[in-house]
N, C-alpha and C positions, 0 to 999 in steps of 0.2 A: 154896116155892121162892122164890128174894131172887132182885131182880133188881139188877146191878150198879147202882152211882151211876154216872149221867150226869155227865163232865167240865163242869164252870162254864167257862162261856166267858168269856176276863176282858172286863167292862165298859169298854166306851170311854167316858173322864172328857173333857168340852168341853174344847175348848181356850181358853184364858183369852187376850183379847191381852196382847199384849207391847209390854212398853215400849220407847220408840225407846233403842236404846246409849249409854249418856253416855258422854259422852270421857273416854279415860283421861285419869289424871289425871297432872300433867305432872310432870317428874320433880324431885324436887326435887334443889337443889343439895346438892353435898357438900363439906366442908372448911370454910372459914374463911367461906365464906358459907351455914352450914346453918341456920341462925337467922334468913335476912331472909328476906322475906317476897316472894313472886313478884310483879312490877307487872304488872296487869291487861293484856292482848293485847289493841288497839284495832284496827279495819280494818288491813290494807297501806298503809301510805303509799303515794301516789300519784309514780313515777315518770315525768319529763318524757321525752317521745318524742324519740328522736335525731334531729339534724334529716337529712332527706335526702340522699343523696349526689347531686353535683354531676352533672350528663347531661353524656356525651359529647359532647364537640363534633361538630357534625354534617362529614360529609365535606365537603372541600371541591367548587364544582360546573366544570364544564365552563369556563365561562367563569375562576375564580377561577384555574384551573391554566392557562390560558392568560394570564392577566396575569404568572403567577409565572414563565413562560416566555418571557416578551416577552425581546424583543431591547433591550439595551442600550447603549446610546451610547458608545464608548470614549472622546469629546472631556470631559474637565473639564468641570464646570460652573464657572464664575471670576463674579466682581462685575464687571460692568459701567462702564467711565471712559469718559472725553470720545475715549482714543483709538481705540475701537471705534465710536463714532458716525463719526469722521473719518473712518475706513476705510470705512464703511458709505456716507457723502456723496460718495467719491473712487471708492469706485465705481461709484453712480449717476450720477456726474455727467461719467462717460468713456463709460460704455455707451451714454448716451442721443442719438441724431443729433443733437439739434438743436444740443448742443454743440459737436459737431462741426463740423457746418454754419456757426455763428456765429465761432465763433475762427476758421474758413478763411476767412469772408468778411474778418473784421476782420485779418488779415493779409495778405490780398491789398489790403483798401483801403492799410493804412499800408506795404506793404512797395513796392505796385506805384507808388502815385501819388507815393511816397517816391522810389523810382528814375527815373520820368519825370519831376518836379521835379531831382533830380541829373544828368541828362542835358541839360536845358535851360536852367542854369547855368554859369557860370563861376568861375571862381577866385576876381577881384576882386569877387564879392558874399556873402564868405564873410569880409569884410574885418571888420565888427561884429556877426556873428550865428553862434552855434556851429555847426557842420557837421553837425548834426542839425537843423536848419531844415526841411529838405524831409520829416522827419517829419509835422510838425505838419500839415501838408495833410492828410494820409492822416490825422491825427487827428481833425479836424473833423469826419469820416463815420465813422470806425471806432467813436468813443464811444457810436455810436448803436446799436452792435452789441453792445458790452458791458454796454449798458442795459437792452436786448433780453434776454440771455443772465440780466442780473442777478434779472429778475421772471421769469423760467422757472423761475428754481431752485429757486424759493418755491411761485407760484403753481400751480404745471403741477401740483403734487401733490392743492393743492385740490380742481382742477378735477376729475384724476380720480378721486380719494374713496382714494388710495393713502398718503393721509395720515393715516389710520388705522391703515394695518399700521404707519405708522414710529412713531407715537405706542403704540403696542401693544408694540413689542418695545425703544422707546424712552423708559418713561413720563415722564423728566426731557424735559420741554419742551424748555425754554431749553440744554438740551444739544444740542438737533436743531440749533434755528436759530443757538447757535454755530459749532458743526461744518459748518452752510451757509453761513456767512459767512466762516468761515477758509478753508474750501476752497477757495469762488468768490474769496476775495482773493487767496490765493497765483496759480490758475491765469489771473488776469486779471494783475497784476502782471506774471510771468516772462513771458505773451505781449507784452503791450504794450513791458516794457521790453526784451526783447531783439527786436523789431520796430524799435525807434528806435535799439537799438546798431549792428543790421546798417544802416540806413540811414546811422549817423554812419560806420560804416566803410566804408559806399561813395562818402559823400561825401569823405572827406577820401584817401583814395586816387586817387580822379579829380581830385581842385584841390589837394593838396596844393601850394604852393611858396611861394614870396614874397610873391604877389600874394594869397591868403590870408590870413587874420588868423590871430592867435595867442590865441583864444574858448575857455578849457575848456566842454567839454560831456558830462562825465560827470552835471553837476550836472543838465543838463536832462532826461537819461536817466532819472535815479532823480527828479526832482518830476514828467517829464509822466505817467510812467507809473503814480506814486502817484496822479495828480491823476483819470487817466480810470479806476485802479482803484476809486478811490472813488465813484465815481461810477455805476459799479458796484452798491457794497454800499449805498449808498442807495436803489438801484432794486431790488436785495436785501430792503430791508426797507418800500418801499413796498409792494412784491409781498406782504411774509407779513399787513402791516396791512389793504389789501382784498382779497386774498383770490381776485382775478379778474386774469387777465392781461392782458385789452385797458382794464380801467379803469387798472392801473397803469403800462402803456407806454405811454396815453396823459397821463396825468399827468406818467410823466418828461419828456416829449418837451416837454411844455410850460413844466415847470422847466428844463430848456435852452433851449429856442427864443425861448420868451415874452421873457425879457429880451435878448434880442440884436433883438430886434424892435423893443418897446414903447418903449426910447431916442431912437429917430426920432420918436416921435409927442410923446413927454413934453417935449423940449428944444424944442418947439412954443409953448408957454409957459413964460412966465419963472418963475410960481407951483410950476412941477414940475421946472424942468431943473437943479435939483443931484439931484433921487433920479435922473434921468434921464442921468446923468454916474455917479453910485454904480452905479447899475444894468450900464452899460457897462464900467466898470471892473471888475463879478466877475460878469459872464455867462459861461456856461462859454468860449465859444470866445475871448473877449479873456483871460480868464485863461490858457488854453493859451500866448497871443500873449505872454502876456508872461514866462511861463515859459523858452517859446525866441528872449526878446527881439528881437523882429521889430520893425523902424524902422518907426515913424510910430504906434506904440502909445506906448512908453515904454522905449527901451532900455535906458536905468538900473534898471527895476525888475528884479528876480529871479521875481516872482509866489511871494511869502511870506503876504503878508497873503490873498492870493485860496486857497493851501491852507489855510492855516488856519482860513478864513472856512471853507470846505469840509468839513475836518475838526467843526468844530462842528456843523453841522448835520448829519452824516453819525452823530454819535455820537448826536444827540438823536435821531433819528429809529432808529435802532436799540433806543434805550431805551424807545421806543416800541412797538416792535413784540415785546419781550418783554415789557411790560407787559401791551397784549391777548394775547397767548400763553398766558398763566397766567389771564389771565378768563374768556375765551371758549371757550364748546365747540370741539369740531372742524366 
């Protein structure tokens, strides 16, 4: 008896490794370029990074939207000129009492003592002297009040350190203390002179007639009134040069007083009595005297050479006081 053949079981053959895939191989070109030869494939060239996009601006904060909200000025802004300081000077220098105070006294001295001098005159002593005569009294007190007023207008800012807001919102110096000196000269001027025109026209109202001279006195009106104006703006610019109000009212007081004084002493000896005769002739109150040509000074003078002596020293001493202006701190 056979017994079948047993099925061969098929033999498992090892597995061989295998080789890693070569890369296909790349295609070659076709047409007119079948014949060149593929150039070798090197790394990726290295692309430069794009630069970053720019960040959002950050929102604006609380405060920033409250500036962009502020309130804004409807007034212009304009450049600044001499006629804004003027404004600026005319109206400190009306708002402030002492102004006030000083021009009322200095027209009751010249208006009042003006009228009791033309009350206790006559006709026939109006014979060689202008009918503004009885001025001049009232001037010999009232210039002390214009002297007064003229180192206020400087000083007083000093003192109280308010002289910084004007120089702050006015940094041209010399535009301040112009606009302080035209101001105080205009309003010392129209006070003084129309103080001695009312006096000329209450004098010649009451004497008017025959026995009266025939004296223009317009002229005396416009030099006495320029003469105690300036006089004035000299004590104007003593004031802005120290800087202190009792050193520079006592200064003025003494460039009036001193020489009306010191002439007695100087004609004492004979080595001194021609400065002492100069001196008399342009202290302030003989030069007023001779302005309103009062007998027994020198009725033939006009008081020409005594303003213009005036005027010179009034000019230098103002070119003075802008010179420390522009040196000196505040």
């Amino acid at each position: 008896m056979t017994t079948p053949p047993t099925p061969q079981q098929p033999q498992a053959q090892p597995q061989q490794p295998q080789a890693p895939h070569a890369p296909a191989p790349a295609p070659q070109p076709q047409g007119a370029y079948a014949g060149a030869v593929a150039a070798p494939q090197g790394p990726p060239a290295m692309v430069p990074a794009p630069p970053p996009a720019p960040a959002a601006p950050a929102p604006p904060s609380a405060w920033q939207q409250a500036m962009n909200n502020a309130y804004t000025s409807p007034i212009p802004v304009t450049k600044t000129n001499i006629g804004h300081a003027l404004a600026s000077e005319w109206t400190k220098i009306k708002s402030v009492r002492s102004t006030v105070w000083t021009l009322s006294i200095f027209l009751i001295l010249v208006i009042g003592i003006g009228l009791l001098a033309v009350a206790n005159t006559q006709s026939d002593d109006y014979q060689d002297v202008p009918f503004t005569v009885p001025a001049f009294f009232g001037l010999m007190l009232g210039q002390i009040c214009l002297i007064t007023l003229g180192v206020l207008v400087t000083s007083s800012e000093y003192g109280t350190g308010m002289i910084r807001t004007t120089f702050t919102a006015s940094p041209q110096r010399y535009r301040v203390l112009a606009a302080k000196a035209l101001i105080f000269f205009v309003v010392a001027f129209v006070a003084s002179a129309g103080s001695i025109l009312l006096v000329g026209l209450m004098a010649s109202g009451a004497h008017s007639g025959p026995e009266a001279g025939d004296i223009p006195w317009a002229g005396s009106v416009f030099k006495g009134a320029l003469y105690v104006s300036l006089l004035g703006v000299l004590a104007l610019a003593v004031g802005s040069m120290l800087r202190h109000s009792a050193g520079a009212i006592t200064t003025m007081l003494g460039v009036v007083l001193v020489p009306a004084i010191l002439p007695g002493f100087l004609n004492i000896w004979e080595s001194t009595a021609k400065l002492g005769d100069k001196m008399a002739d342009y202290n302030a109150i003989n030069s007023l005297a001779k302005i309103f040509r009062i007998d027994g000074i020198d009725s033939s003078s006009t008081g020409n050479s005594q303003l213009v002596l005036l005027v010179v020293i009034t000019a230098a001493a103002v070119a003075g006081a802008f010179a420390l202006l522009e040196k000196r701190d505040v």
